[in-house]
PLY file of the C-alpha trace (Angstrom):
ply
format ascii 1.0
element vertex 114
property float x
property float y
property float z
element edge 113
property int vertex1
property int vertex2
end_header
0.00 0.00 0.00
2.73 2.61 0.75
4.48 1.74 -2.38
1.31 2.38 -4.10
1.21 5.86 -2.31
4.80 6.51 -3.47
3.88 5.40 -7.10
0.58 7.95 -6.33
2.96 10.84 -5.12
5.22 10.24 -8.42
2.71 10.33 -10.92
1.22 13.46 -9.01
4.66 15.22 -8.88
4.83 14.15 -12.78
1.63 15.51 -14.12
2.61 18.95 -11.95
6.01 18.92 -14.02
3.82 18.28 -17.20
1.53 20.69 -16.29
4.38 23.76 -15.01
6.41 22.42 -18.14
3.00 23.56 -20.24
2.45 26.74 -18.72
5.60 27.42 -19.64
5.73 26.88 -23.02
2.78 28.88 -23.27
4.32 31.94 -21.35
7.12 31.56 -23.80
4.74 31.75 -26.33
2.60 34.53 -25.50
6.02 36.59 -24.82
7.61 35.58 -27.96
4.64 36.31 -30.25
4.13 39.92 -28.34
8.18 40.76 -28.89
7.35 39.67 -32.73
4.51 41.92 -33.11
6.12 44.85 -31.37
9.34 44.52 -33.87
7.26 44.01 -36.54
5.05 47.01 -35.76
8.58 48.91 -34.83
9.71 47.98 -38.73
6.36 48.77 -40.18
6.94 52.85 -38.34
10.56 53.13 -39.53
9.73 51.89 -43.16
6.61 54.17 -43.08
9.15 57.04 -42.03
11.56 56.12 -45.05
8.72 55.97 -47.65
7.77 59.67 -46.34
11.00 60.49 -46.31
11.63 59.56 -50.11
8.04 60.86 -50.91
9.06 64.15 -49.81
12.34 64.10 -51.31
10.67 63.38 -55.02
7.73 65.80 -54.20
10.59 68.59 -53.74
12.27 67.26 -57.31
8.88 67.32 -59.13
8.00 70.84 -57.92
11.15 71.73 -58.37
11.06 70.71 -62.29
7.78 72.10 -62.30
9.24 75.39 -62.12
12.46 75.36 -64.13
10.07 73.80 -66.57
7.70 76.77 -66.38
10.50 79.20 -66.09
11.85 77.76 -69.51
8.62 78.49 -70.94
8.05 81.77 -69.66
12.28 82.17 -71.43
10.73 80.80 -74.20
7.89 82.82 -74.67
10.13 86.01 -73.75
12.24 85.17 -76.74
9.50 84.56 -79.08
7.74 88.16 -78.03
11.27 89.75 -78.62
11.84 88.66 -81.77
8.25 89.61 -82.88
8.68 92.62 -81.63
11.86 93.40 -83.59
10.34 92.01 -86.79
8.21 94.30 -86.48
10.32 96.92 -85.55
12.24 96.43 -88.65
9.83 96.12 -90.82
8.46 99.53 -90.22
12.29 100.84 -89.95
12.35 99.55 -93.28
8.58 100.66 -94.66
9.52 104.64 -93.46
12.98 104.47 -95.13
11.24 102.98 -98.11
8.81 105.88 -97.97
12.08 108.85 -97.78
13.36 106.78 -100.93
10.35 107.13 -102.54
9.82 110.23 -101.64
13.36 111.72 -102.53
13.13 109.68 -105.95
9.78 111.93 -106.79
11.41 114.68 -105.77
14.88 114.45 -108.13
12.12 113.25 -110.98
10.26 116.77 -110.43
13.34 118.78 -110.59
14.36 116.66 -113.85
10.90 117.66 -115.14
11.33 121.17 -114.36
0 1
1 2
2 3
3 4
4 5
5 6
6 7
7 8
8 9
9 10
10 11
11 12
12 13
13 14
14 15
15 16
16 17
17 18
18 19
19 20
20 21
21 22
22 23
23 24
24 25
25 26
26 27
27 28
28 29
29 30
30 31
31 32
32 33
33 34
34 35
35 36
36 37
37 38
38 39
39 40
40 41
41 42
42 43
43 44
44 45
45 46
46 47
47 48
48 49
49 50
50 51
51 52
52 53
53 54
54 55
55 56
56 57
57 58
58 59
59 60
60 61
61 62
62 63
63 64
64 65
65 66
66 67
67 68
68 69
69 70
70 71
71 72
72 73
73 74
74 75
75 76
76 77
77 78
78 79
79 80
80 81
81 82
82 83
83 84
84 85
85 86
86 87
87 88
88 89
89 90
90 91
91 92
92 93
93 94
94 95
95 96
96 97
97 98
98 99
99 100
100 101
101 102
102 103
103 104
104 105
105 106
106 107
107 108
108 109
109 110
110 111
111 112
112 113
């Protein structure tokens, strides 16, 4: 009978250990998985930081194009009203000295005349 106690106490003393020896495990697990989420969610805030980071950076580039682009244009445009402006320019330079040619012309044909 005591022996059968002893074997009692054993198997009690074993399905403790079994049972500690699960609780364990699951502590283990519970901790691990939390540390995994919290450097997961730690990776998911610094790549979220780099992407805004880069997003900025090419935000700044586009705007910056943007406006040497539009600055071209406006050069562009500056040119184009110039050189209008100068065609015309000349071309009434050139109509008024036509005019005194013309005009001198009839006169040293009247004197001729006369």
């Amino acid at each position: 009978r005591q022996l059968h106690r002893h074997r009692h106490k054993e198997l009690l003393a074993e399905e403790r250990r079994m049972l500690e020896d699960a609780a364990a495990t699951q502590i283990q697990a519970v901790h691990r998985g939390r540390t995994t989420r919290q450097k997961l969610k730690e990776q998911q805030e610094t790549q979220h930081a780099a992407a805004v980071k880069i997003q900025s950076i090419q935000r700044g580039r586009n705007s910056r194009a943007s406006t040497t682009l539009t600055a071209q244009k406006r050069q562009q445009a500056a040119v184009k009203i110039q050189a209008v402006q100068r065609g015309r320019r000349g071309r009434e330079t050139a109509r008024i000295e036509q005019d005194e040619l013309d005009r001198r012309l009839k006169e040293i044909k009247e004197k001729e005349k006369a």
